[in-house]
C-alpha positions in Angstrom: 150.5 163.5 110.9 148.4 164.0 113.7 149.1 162.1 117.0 146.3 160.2 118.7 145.3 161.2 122.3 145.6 157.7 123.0 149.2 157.4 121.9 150.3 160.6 123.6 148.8 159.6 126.7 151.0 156.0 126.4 154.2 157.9 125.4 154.0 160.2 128.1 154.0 157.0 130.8 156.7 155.4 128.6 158.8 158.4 128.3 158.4 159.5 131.9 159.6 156.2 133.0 162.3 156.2 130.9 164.0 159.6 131.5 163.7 159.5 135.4 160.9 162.2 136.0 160.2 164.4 138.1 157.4 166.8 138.0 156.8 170.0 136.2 156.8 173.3 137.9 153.5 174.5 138.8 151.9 176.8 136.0 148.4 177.8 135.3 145.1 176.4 137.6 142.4 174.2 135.9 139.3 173.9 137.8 138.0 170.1 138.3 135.6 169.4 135.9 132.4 167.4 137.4 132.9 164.3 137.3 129.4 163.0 136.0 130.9 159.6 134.5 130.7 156.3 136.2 134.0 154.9 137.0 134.8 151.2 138.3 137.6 150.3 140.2 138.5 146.7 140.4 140.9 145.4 143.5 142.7 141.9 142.9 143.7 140.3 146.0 146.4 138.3 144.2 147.1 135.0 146.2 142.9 134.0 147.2 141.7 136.1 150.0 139.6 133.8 153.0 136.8 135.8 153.0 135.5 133.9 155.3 138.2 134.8 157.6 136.6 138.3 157.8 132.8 137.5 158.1 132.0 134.5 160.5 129.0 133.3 162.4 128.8 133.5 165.6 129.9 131.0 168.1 126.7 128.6 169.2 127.1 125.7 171.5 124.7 123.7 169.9 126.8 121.1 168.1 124.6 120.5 165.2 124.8 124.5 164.3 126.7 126.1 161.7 128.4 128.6 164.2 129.4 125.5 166.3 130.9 123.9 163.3 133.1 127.0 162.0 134.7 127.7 165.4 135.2 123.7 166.2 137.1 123.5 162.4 138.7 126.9 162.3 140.3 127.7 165.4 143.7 127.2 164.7 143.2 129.8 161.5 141.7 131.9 164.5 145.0 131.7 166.7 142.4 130.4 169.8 142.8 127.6 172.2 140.4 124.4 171.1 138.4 125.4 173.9 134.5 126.5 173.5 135.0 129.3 175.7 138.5 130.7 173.6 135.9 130.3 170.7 133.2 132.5 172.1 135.8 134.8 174.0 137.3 135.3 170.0 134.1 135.9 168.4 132.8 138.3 171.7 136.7 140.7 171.1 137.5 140.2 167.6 134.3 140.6 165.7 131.3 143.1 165.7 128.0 141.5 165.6 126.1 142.2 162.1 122.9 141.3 160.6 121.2 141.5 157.3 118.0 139.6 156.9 118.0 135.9 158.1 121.9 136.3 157.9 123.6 136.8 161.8 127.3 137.0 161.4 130.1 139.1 162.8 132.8 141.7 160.9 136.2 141.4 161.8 136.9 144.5 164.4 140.0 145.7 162.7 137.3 145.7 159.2 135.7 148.8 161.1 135.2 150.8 157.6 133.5 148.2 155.9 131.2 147.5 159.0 130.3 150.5 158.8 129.7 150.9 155.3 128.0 147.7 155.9 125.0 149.5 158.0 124.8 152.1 155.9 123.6 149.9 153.0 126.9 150.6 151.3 128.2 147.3 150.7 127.1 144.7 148.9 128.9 140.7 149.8 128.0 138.3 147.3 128.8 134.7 148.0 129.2 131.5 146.7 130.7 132.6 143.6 132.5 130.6 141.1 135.7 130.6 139.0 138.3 129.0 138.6 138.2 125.3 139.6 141.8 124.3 139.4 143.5 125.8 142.4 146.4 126.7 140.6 147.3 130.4 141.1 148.4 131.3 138.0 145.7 129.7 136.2 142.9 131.4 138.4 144.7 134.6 138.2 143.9 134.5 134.3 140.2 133.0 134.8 139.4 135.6 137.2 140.8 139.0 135.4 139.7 137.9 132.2 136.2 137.2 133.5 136.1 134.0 131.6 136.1 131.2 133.3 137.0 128.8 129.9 140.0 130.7 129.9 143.6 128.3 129.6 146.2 128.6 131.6 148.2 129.7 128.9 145.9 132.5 128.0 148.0 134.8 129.3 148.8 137.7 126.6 144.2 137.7 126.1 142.0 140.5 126.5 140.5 141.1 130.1 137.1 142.5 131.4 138.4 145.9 132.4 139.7 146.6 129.1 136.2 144.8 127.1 134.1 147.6 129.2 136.4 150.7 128.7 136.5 149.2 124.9 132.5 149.4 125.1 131.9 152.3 127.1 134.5 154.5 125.2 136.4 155.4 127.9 140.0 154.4 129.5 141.6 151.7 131.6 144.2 153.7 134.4 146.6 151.0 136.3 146.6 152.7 139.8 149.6 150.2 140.9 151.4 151.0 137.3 151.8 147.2 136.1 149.3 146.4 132.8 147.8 143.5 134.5 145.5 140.8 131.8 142.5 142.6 133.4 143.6 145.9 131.7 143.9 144.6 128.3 141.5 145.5 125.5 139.9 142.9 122.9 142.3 142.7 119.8 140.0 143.6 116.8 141.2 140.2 114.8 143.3 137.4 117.4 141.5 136.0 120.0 144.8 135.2 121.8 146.2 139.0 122.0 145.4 142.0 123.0 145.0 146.0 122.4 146.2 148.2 125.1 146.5 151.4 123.7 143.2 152.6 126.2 145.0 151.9 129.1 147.6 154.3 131.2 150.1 153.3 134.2 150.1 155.7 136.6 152.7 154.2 139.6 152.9 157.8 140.8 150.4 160.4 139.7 152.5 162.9 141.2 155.4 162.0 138.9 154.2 161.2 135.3 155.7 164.4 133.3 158.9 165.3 131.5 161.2 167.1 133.6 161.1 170.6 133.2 163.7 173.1 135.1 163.2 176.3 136.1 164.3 178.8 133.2 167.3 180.5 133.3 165.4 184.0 133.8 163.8 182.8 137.1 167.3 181.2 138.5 170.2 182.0 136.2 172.3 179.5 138.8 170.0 176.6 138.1 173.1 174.6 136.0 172.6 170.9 137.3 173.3 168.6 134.3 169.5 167.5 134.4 168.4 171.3 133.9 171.0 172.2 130.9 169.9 168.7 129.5 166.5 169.2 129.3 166.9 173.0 127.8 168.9 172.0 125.5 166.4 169.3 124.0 164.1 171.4 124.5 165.1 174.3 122.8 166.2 171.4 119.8 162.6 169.8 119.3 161.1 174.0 119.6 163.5 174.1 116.5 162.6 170.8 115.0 158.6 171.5 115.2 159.3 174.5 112.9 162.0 173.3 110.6 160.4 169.9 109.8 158.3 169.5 106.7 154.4 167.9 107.7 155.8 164.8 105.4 159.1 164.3 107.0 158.9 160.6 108.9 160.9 162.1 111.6 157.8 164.7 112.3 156.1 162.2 114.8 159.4 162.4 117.1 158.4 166.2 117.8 155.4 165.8 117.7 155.4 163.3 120.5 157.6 165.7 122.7 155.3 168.4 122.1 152.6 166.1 123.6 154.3 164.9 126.3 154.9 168.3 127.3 151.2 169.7 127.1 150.1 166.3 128.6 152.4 167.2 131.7 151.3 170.8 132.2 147.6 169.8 131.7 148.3 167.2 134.1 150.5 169.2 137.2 148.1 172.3 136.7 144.9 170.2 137.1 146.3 168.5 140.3 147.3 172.2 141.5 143.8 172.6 141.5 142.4 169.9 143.5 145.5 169.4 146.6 146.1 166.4 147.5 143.4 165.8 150.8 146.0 165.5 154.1 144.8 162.0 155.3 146.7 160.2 152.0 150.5 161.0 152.8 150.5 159.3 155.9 149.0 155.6 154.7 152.1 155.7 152.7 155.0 157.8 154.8 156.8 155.5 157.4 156.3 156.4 161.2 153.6 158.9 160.2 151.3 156.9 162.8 149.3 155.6 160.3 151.2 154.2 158.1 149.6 151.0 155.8 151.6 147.3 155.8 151.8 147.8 152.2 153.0 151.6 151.6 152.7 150.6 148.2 148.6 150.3 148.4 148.7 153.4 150.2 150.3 155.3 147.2 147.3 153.4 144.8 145.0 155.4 147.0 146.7 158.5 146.4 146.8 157.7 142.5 143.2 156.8 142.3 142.0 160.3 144.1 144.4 162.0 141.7 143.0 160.1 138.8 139.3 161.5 140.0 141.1 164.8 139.7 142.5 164.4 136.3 139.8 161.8 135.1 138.7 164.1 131.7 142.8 164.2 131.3 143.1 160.4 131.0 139.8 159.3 129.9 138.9 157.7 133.5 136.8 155.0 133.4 137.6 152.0 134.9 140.6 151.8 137.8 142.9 148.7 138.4 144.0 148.5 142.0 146.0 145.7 143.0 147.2 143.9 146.4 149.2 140.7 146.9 150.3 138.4 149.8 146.8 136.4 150.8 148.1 133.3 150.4 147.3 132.2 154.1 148.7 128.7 154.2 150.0 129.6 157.5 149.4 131.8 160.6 146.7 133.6 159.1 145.8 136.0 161.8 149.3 137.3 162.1 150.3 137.3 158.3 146.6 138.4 156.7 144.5 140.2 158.8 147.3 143.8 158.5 146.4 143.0 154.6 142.7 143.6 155.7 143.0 146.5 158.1 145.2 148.5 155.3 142.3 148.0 153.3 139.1 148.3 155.3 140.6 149.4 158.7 139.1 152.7 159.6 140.9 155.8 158.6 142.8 153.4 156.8 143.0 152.8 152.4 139.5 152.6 151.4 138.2 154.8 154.3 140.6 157.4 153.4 139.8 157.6 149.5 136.0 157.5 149.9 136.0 160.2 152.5 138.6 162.6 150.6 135.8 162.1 147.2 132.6 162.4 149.5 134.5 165.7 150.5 136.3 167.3 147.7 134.4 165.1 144.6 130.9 164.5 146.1 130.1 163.4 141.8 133.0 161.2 141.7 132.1 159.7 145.3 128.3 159.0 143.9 129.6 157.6 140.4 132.3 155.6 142.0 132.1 151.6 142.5 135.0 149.4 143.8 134.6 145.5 143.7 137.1 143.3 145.8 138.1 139.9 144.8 140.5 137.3 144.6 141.4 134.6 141.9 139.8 131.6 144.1 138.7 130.7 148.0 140.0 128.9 150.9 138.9 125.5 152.5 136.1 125.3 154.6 138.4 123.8 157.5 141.7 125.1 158.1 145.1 123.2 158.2 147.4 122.6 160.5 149.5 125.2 160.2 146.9 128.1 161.2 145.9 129.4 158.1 143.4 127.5 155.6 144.8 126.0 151.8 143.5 126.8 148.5 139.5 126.7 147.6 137.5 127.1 144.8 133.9 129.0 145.8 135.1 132.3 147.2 132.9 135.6 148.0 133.2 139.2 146.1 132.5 142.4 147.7 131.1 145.4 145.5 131.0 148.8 147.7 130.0 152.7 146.6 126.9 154.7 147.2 124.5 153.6 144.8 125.2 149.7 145.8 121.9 148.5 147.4 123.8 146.5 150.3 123.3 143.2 151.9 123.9 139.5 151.2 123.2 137.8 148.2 123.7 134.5 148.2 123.5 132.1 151.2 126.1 133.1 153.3 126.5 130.1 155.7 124.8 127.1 153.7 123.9 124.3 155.8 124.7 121.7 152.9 128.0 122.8 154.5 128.1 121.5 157.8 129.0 118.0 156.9 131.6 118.9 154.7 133.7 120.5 157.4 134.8 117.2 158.6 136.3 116.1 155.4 139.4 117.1 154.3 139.8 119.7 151.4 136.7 120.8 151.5 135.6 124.1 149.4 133.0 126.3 149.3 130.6 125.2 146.6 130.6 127.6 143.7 127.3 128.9 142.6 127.1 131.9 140.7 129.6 132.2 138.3 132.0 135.2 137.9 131.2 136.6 134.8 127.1 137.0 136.2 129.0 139.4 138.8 131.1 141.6 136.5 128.3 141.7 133.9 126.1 143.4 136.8 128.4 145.3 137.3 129.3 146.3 133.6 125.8 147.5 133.3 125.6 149.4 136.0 128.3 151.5 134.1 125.9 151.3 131.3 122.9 149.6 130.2 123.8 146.8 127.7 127.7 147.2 128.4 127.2 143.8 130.6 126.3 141.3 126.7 128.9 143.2 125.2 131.9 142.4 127.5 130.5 139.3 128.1 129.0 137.3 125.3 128.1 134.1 126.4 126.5 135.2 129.6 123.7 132.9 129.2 125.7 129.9 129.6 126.9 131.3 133.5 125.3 130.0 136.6 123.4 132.2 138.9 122.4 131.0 142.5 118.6 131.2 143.0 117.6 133.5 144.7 120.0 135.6 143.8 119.0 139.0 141.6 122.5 140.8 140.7 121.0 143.4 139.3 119.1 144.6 142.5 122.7 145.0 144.0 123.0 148.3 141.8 119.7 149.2 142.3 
């Protein structure tokens, strides 16, 4: 029987993780191919990011304004005094003054990258959106990676949106961070409640995905470590195995799947051979390297979604699952959430880094390449009392890449909000719902892919005003 790429590609992650890997020596060089496919990567910010945290009007002394009501209800998520001039001394050091239309408002400084990716019509922040309306992690976590905002809480073992649009565009889910996440999954052809993941690969380290291969005894007759006679030895059995074993035998897939793993992992080391891995990654994700990331671990993603670029014909690279937890900001927000931010759109930090080594080394993957940023729900409109702001329901989404047509969509500071700062658990009201968003977004990967992966489209909300398909041009 012949073995599927698909299942090779599966084994290869399964078996790698299971024997301890380490990578293959470095044989023969494969030239990058051009990557002329469009590729999505989605980043969940697991615990509801406070969006509003990042992007806030500016400071105004006239009491009826909305920048006079942020500041005068969100100080204490600011870390300031509860005087005006703390307020305007915040906004004047910690924020860079931004416009886009009618909309004034300020980026947070240490958010350099995406300011500047801001100006340059780069990035594209769509607001009021809506999900979830039950606050409960767990439950929102489901609504928002599925796409589907009818989704149960119990819906867990479903097909997600990722998976729907690798399904319709042919192509393959890659997990940057390694876990299968809901959004990964791929429709099941008959149960509703399940899922198909056999598009989908793990890659927790792209640098370490391969059987372990040891040098031969010709090169290093000394190499005798227990690893090294192991792995000769099956290999030199499954050589044997391939050639004695009938095509019918039942036990033919075994070697068959060894075989695979194999070429898989010399396809895989000799491709990234090729491309080197650009100098700026190792750092975000080395401690004491000076620029090391809060979360190491989202500075290895970054490495594993350049090397997927690299390797994208190898693993059928379509759409890219990045993950990022810890923005549940009940309490002292500025201290616990805003190193989440700067490891992401710091300058020079994760994002900066990846876009710049693709511009540079990929400058197809960097023009076909998309990343939308989003959490499971929002954040109160006033904060609590223990610096930080509680759970929300309307929340924003950010979509970035060069061919996004940047700006705000969506009223970013509604004045329908002012009074409802003074109440308690207040939340942004939800206007365009969730799956308008990813649907835009489907299409933009391919005209049409946006009614298959989403089906009952017509039933979703949209803001007016608001054209989502004018965001990808």
């Amino acid at each position: 029987m012949t073995m599927k790429r698909r299942d090779f590609l599966r084994c290869a992650l399964l078996s790698s993780m299971a024997l301890g890997t380490a990578s293959l020596p470095r044989r023969a060089r494969a030239d990058v191919p051009v990557n002329d496919k469009r590729v999505i990567l989605f980043l969940m910010l697991q615990g509801g990011p406070d969006f509003r945290h990042i992007i806030a009007p500016p400071y105004s002394d006239d009491a009826a304004s909305y920048g006079n009501t942020y500041w005068r209800n969100r100080w204490r998520a600011h870390n300031t005094g509860s005087s005006k001039a703390e307020w305007q001394a915040r906004w004047d050091n910690d924020f860079l003054a931004t416009s886009s239309g009618a909309h004034s408002f300020g980026i947070l400084k240490k958010c350099g990258f995406l300011k500047t990716h801001f100006d340059a019509g780069k990035v594209a922040i769509i607001n009021n959106t809506l999900g979830s309306t039950t606050r409960d992690h767990a439950h929102s976590e489901i609504v928002f990676e599925s796409g589907d905002r009818t989704a149960g809480p119990n819906d867990r073992t479903r097909d997600g949106w990722g998976g729907r649009l690798a399904q319709a565009v042919g192509g393959g889910v890659v997990s940057l961070h390694g876990d299968v996440r809901l959004f990964c999954n791929g429709k099941h052809p008959t149960d509703p409640t399940m899922h198909d993941n056999s598009q989908v690969v793990g890659a927790r380290n792209t640098r370490s995905m391969t059987l372990f291969s040891p040098e031969s005894l010709d090169s290093n007759p000394a190499a005798g470590d227990p690893q090294a006679v192991l792995s000769r030895a099956l290999g030199s059995y499954y050589q044997a195995k391939r050639q004695e074993l009938p095509e019918t035998s039942p036990y033919r897939v075994f070697v068959q799947h060894e075989q695979s793993l194999r070429a898989f992992g010399d396809a895989l080391n000799a491709r990234l051979d090729s491309e080197p891995l650009p100098a700026g990654f190792e750092p975000l994700y080395t401690p004491d390297s000076g620029n090391t990331l809060n979360s190491r671990w989202f500075g290895e993603q970054m490495r594993n979604a350049f090397d997927a670029f690299v390797c994208s014909d190898i693993l059928g690279f379509r759409v890219g699952a990045l993950h990022y937890s810890g923005w549940d900001s009940h309490r002292d927000q500025v201290a616990s959430i805003e190193p989440r931010l700067e490891d992401i759109f710091g300058t020079g930090k994760g994002l900066d880094t990846l876009l710049t080594a693709l511009q540079s080394r990929m400058p197809d993957a960097y023009k076909n390449c998309i990343i939308v940023i989003g959490g499971e729900f929002g954040r109160q409109l006033r904060d609590n009392g223990d610096n930080g702001t509680d759970h929300g329901r309307g929340n924003s989404i950010i979509v970035l890449g060069d061919s996004i047509k940047g700006g705000i969509y969506g009223d970013l500071f509604p004045e329908a909000e002012i009074p409802l700062y003074e109440k308690a658990s207040k939340d942004i009201t939800g206007l365009t719902a969730i799956e308008q968003v990813f649907a835009a977004t489907c299409n933009w990967m391919e005209p049409g892919a946006g009614a298959k992966v989403f089906p009952d489209l017509s039933k979703a909300p949209v803001e007016d005003g608001v054209t989502l398909s004018a965001v990808f041009g």
